[in-house]
N, C-alpha and C positions, 0 to 999 in steps of 0.2 A: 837757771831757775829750777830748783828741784821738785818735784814730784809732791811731796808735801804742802811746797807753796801756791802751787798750779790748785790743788785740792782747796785751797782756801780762799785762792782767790774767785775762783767758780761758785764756791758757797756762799762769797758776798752777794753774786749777783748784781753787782755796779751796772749798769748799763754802758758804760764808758771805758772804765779800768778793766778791761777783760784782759786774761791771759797774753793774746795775743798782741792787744795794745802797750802793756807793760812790756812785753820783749820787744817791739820796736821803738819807744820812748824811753826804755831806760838805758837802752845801748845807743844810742845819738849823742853828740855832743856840740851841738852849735854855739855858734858865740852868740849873747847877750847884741852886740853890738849890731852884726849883721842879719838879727833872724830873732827881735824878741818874742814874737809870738814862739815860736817852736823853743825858744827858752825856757817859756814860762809853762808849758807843756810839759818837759822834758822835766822841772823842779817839783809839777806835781805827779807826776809819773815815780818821779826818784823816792820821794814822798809816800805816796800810796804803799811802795814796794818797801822802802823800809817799815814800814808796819806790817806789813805781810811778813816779813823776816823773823822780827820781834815775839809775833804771833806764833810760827812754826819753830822758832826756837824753847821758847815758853810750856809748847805742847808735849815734850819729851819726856 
């Protein structure tokens, strides 16, 4: 996660999606099957961060 991304996502201010959240749910990969709660964590974690990408690409 770069520098820039960290910077925006601090400035959301989510209560939830913080910095530190996004780097341990976007780097997890559980199975659907064995573990759907932390699946469906992990989809909106993935989520959240690709907008965060979007956004600090955009800002260039």
């Amino acid at each position: 996660m770069s520098e820039k991304e960290k910077k925006i996502i601090k400035d959301f201010r989510h209560p939830i999606f913080t910095v530190e959240y996004l780097e341990e749910w976007t780097n997890r990969n559980d199975s659907i099957c064995l573990s759907p709660v932390c699946a469906l964590q992990i989809a909106e974690a993935k989520g959240f961060y690709e907008a965060v990408k979007l956004l600090a690409r955009e800002d260039n």
